[in-house]
N, C-alpha and C positions, 0 to 999 in steps of 0.2 A: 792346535798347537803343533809348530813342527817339529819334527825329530832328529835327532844329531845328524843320521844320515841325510836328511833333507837339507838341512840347514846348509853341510858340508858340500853336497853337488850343487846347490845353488848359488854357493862362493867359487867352487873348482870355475862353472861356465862361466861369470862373471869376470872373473880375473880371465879366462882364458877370451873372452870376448873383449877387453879391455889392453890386456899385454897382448907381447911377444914372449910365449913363454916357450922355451926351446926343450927342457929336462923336466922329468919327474920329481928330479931333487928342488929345484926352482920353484916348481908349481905345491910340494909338499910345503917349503918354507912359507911361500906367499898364503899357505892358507892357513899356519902356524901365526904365522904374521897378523891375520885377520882378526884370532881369537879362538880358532878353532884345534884343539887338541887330535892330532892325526898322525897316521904313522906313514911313508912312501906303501907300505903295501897292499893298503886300504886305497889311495891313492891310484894303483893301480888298478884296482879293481873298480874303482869310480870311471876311469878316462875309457873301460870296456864300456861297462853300462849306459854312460853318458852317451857314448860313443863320438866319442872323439876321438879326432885323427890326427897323425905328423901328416903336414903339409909339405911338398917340397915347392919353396919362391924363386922363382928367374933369375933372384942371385946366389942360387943351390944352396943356401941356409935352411933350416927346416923351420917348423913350428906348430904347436896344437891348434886345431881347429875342429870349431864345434860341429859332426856332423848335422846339417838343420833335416827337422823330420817335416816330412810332405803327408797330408791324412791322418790315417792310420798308421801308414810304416812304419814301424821301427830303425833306428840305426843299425841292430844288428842283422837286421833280414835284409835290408838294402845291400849292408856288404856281402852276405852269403850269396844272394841273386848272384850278382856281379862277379863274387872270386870263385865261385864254382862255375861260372860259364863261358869267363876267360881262359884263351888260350896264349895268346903275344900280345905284347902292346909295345909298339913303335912309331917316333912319328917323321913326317916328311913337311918338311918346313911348319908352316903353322897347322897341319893339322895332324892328329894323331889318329894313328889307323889299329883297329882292336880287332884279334880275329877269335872267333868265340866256337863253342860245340855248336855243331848243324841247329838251327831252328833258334838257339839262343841268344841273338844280334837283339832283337828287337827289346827284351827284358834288358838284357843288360844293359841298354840304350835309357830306358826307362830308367831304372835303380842309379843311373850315375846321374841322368835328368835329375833326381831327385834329392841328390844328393847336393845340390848346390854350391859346387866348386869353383873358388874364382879364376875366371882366367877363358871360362869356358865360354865360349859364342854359341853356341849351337850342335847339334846330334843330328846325321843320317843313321838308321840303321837297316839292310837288307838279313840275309838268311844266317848270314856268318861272321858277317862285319859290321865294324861301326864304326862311319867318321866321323871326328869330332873338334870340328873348326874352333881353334884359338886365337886370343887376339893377337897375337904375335909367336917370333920362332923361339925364342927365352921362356914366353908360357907355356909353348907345348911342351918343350923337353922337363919344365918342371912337373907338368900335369904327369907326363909317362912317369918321370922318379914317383911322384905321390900313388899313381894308380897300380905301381908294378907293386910298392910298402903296401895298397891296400890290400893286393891279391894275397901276398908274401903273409904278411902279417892276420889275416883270417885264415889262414890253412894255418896258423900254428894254434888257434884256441882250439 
């Protein structure tokens, strides 16, 4: 049998795999809407867990997006990887250039691999950096909004 919390993340990913859902307020209603009794602060503490993300899209609107897990990893070790080893993230036409602490190019080349974000073509990474070919110049500057909110937003938990 599942349990309310089960029941309740398995409708949060759903709808958020389904919609365009932009607000916590939005995403609390539609899962009020479903049948489930929830409060936004429970709510936010599901979109940690879950680990779901604000996206930013090539037309600068946001929205949740389920981070998908690769193995083992967790969504939240993917993002720790990553927002402790970045330094800047800027890009130059379609591709964005990440400059990370000595040695930690390569991990954080991995942990955003595995994070499955659209828009991405493909990862170089050497000792300090990582480039990361997008399909176009709209994707990349949304990718930098999305990855600068993911750095941003994991230093504050």
């Amino acid at each position: 049998m599942k349990t309310a919390k089960n029941s309740r993340q398995e409708m949060i990913l759903k709808l958020i795999r389904e919609q365009d859902i932009t607000t916590q307020e939005e995403l609390t209603s539609l899962v009020r809407e479903s049948g489930i009794n929830t409060t936004q602060a429970t709510v936010s503490r599901d979109i940690k867990d879950l680990g779901i993300i604000k996206v930013t899209l090539p037309n600068k609107s946001t929205k949740y997006a389920v981070l998908d897990r690769t193995g083992d990893s967790a969504p939240g070790r993917l993002l720790a990887v990553f927002s402790n080893s970045v330094r800047t993230i800027e890009n130059a036409m379609n591709i964005v250039v990440i400059k990370t602490l000595p040695g930690m190019a390569q991990a954080a080349a991995s942990a955003l691999d595995s994070m499955h974000l659209s828009g991405i073509v493909g990862t170089i990474a050497g000792d300090d950096t990582v480039f990361v070919a997008s399909s176009g110049m709209d994707e990349a500057a949304a990718l930098v909004s999305t990855l600068n909110d993911l750095v941003i937003g994991a230093g504050e938990c």
